[in-house]
N, C-alpha and C positions, 0 to 999 in steps of 0.2 A: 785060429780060434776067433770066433765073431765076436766084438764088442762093442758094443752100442752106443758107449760113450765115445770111442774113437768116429766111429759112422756117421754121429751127429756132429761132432767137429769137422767130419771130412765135408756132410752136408752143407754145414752152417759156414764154410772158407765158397766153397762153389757157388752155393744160393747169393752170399753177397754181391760175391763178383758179378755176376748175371744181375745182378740187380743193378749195381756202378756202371756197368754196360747201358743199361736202360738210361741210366740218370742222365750218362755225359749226352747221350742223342735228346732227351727229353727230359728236361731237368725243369722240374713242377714241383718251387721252394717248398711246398708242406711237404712234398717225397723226400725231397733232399732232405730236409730238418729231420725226418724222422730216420732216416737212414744214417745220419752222422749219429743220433741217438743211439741207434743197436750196434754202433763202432765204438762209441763212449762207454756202453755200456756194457760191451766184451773189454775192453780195457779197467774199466771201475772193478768187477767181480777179478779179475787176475789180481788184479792191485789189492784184494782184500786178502784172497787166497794167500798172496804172498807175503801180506802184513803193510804194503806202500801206500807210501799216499797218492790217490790219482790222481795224475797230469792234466784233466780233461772235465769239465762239468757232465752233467748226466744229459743235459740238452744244451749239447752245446753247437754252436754257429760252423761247421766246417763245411769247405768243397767237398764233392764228389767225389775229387781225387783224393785229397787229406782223412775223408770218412774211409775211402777203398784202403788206401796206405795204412792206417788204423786198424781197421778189421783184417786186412792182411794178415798181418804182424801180430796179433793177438792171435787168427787160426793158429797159424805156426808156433806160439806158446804153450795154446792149451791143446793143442795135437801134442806138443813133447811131453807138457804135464801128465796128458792120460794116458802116454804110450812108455812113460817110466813109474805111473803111479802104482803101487801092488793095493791088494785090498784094505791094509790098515792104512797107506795114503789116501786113498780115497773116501776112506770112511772118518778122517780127521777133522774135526769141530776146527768151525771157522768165528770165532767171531770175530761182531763187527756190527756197527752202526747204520743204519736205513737212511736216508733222504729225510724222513720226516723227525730225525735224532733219535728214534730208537732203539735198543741194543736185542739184537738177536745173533743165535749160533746158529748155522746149518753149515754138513759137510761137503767138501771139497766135492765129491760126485753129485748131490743133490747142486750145490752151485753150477758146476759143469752143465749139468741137465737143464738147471732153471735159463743159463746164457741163450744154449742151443734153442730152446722151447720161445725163450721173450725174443729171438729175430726170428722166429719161425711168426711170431705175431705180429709183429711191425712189418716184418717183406710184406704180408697177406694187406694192411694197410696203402702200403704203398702201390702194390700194385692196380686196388681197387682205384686209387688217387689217378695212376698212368690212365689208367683204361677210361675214369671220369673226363679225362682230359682227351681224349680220342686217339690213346695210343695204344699200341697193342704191349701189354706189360709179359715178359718174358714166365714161361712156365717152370715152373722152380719146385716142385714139390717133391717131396724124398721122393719118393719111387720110381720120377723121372731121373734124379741121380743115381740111384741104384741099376739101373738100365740102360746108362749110359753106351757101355758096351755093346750095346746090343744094338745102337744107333749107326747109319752110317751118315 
């Protein structure tokens, strides 16, 4: 069965990597900064989901490796969250507080979606930054991962 929330997890673990691949050869601090951001910030939304406090500011200062170690680690979270969640997990009210102190709810699948969707914005950032810098920034777009296979 095709799920879409799993797809974009599967995306959202490969596109990082391909992106920490970039950083360690070409590491261009506004990429870096923003890249430990969509690590921070797949970490923050699990931490909500799960009720914890994050370990991590929403812009916070890490290497390349420490962002990739991060995002790692949180793929493999929310791959097991969506890969054990049924419909009423998914659809379970999260609250929780914003950055700016306001309280709002949204569910565990709209969070899932929103993670996947804010590094699908930030990669596209960073790589504009690579490319500004005179690097060639790795092509990372779903349907280059979805075709993987079909690569030799």
């Amino acid at each position: 069965m095709y799920d879409p929330l799993s797809s974009m997890i599967a995306h959202m673990r490969w596109a990082d990597a391909r992106v920490a691949d970039a950083l360690e050869r070409n590491g261009v601090d506004e990429a870096v900064h923003l890249f430990a951001h969509v690590a921070a910030v797949e970490h923050l939304w699990l931490c909500r989901i799960e009720g914890r406090t994050p370990a991590h500011a929403v812009w916070p200062r890490l290497s390349v490796a420490d962002a990739r170690q991060l995002a790692a680690e949180h793929a493999d979270l929310f791959a097991r969250l969506v890969a054990t969640a049924d419909d009423a997990a998914r659809l379970r009210p999260v609250a929780y507080r914003n950055s700016q102190g306001i309280d709002f709810t949204s569910t565990v699948g709209d969070i899932v979606t929103h993670t996947a969707l804010h590094g699908v914005h930030h990669r596209g950032q960073i790589l504009r930054i690579l490319r500004a810098a005179g690097h060639e920034p790795p092509y990372i777009d779903y349907i280059q991962y979805t075709r993987l296979d079909q690569l030799a």
